[in-house]
C-alpha positions as a Markdown table, in Angstrom:
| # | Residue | x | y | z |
|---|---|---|---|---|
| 1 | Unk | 14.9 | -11.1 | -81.5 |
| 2 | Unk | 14.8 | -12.7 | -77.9 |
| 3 | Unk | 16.7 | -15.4 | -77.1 |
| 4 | Unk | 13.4 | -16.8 | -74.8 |
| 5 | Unk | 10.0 | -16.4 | -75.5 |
| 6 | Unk | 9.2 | -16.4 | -72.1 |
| 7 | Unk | 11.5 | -16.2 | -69.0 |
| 8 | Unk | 9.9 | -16.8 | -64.7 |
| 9 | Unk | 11.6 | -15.3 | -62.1 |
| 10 | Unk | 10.7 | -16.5 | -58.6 |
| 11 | Unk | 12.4 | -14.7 | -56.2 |
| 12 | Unk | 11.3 | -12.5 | -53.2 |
| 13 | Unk | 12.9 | -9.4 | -53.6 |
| 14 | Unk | 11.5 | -7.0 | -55.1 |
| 15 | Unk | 14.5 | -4.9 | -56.4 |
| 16 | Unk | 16.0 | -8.0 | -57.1 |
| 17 | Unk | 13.0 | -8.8 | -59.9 |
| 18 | Unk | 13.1 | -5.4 | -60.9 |
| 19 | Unk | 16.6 | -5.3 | -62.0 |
| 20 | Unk | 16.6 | -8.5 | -63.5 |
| 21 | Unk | 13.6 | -8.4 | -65.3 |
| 22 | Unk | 15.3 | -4.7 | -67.0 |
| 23 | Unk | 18.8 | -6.9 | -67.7 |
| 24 | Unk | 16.9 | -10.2 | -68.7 |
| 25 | Unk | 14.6 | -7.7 | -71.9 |
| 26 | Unk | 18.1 | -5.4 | -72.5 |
| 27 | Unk | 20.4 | -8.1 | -73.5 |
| 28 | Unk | 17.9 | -9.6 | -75.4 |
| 29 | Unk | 17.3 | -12.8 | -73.6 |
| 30 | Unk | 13.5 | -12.5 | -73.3 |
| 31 | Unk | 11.0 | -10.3 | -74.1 |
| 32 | Unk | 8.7 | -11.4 | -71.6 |
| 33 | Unk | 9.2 | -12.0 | -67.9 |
| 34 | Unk | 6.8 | -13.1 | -65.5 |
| 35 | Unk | 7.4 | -12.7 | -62.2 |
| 36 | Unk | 6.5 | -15.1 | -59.0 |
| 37 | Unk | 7.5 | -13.3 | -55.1 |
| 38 | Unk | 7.4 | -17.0 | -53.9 |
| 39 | Unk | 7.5 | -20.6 | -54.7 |
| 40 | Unk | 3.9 | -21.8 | -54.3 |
| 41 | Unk | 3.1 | -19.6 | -56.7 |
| 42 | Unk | 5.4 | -20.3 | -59.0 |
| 43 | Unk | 4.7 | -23.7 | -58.7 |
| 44 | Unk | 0.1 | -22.8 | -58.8 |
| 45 | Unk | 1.2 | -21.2 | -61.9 |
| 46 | Unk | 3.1 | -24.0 | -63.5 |
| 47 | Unk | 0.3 | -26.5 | -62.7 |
| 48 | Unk | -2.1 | -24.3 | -64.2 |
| 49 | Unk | -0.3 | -24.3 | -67.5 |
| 50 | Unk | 0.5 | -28.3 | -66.9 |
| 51 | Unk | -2.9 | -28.9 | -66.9 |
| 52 | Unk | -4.4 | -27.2 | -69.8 |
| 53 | Unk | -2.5 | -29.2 | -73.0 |
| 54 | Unk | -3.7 | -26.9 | -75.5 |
| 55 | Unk | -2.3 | -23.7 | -74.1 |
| 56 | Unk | -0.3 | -21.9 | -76.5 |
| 57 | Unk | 3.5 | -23.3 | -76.3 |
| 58 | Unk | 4.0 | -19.2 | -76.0 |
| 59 | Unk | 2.9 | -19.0 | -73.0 |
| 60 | Unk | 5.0 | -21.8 | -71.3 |
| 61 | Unk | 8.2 | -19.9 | -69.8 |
| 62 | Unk | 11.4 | -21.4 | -71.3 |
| 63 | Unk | 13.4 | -20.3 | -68.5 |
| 64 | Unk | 12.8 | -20.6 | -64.6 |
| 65 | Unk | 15.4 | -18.5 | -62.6 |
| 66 | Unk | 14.7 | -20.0 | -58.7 |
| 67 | Unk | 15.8 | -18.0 | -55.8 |
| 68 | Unk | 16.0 | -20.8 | -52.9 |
| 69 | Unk | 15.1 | -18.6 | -50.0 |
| 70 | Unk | 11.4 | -17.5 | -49.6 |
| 71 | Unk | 9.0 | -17.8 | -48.2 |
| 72 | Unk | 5.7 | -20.1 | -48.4 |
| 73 | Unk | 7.5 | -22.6 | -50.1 |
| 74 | Unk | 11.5 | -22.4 | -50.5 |
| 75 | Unk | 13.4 | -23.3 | -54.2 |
| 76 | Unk | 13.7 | -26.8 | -53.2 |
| 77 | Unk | 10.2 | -27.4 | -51.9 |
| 78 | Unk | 9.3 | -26.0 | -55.2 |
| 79 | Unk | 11.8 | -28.3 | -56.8 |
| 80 | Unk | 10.3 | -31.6 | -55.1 |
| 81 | Unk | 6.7 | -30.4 | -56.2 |
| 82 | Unk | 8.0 | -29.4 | -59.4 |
| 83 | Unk | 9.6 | -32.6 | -60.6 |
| 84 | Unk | 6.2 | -34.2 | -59.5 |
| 85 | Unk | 4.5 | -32.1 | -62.9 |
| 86 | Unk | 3.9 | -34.3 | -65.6 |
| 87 | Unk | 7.3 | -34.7 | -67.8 |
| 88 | Unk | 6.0 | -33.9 | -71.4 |
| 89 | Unk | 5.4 | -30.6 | -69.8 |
| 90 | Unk | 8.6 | -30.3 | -67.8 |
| 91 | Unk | 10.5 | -31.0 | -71.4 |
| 92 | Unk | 9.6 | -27.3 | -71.9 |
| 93 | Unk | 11.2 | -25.3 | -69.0 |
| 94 | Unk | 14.3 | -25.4 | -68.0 |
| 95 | Unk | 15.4 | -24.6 | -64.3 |
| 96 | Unk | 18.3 | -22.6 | -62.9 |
| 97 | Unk | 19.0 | -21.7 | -59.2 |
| 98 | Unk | 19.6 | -17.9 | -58.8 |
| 99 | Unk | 20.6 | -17.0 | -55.4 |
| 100 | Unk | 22.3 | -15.3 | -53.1 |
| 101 | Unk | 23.7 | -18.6 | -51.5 |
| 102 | Unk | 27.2 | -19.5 | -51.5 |
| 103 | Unk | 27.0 | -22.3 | -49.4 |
| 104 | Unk | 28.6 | -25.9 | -50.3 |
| 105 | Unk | 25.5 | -27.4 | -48.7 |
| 106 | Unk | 22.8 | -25.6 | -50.9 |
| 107 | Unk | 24.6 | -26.4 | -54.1 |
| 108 | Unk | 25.2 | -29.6 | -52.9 |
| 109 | Unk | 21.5 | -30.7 | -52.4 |
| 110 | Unk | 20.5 | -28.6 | -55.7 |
| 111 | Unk | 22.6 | -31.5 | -57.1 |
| 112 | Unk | 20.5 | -33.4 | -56.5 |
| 113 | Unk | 17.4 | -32.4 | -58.4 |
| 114 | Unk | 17.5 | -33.9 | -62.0 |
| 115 | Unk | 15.6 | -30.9 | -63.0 |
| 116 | Unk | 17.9 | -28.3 | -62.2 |
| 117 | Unk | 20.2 | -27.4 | -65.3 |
| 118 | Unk | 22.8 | -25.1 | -63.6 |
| 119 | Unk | 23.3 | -22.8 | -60.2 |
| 120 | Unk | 24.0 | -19.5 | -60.5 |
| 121 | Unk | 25.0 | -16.9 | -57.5 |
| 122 | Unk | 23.9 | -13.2 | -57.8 |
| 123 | Unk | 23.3 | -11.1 | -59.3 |
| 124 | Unk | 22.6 | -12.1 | -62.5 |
| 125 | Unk | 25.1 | -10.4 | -65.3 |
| 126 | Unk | 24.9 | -9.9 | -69.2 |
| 127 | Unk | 27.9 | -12.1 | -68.9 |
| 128 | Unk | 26.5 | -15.3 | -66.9 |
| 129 | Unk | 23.5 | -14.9 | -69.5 |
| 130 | Unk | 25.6 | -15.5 | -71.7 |
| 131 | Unk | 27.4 | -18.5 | -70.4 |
| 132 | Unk | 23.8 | -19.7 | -69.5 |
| 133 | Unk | 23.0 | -19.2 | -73.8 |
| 134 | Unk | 26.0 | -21.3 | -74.0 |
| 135 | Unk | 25.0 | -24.4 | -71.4 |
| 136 | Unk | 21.3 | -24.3 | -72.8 |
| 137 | Unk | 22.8 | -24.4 | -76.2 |
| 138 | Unk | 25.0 | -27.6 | -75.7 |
| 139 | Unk | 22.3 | -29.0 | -73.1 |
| 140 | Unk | 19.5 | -29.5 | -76.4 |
């Protein structure tokens, strides 16, 4: 049984998706991954399912991982247009940075978005899943 019903990856790199799409359905976390090559649209699809209110909750992703470089619209452009969707649907998803970034300053203004639940640095490992389980766990 999956952890998720549903996980989003929005991130650029191909090999990047690829191998954590096969980690993210090995461990277990989620069956089903979606994936988004840049954050407009990420964020087209979220409205899309933000504006239909009888859309199966299954279909929601649980789980956003956000790289913050890309292009079209970078992870915090998306975060400012995603904190704009109405809340009853944001309830539903939860947020985490996944990048490559190691910068003081990019943490420092991910702070700053009261959707983000936690930053993560790649790449993604069965073991900072499993802290992740752990944060989402005491976070409900």
């Amino acid at each position: 049984m999956s952890y998720t019903r549903r996980v989003l990856l929005v991130d650029d790199s191909i090999d990047d998706n690829f191998i954590n799409t096969r980690l993210l359905r090995k461990t277990g976390f989620t069956a089903h991954v979606e994936v988004m090559k840049d954050g407009a649209d990420a964020l087209n699809y979220l409205r899309d399912l933000a504006q239909e209110p009888r859309r199966e909750a299954a279909e929601v992703p649980q789980v956003v991982f956000l790289d913050i470089r890309m292009p079209k619209l970078d992870g915090f452009e998306f975060l400012s247009e995603y904190e704009k969707l109405p809340d009853r649907f944001r309830r539903q998803l939860v947020v985490v940075i996944l990048t490559s970034s190691l910068l003081t300053v990019d943490r420092e203004r991910a702070a700053g978005y009261s959707s983000l639940v936690h930053y993560m640095v790649k790449p993604l490992t069965r073991q900072k899943l499993e802290e992740l389980k752990d944060k989402l766990a005491y976070a409900r």
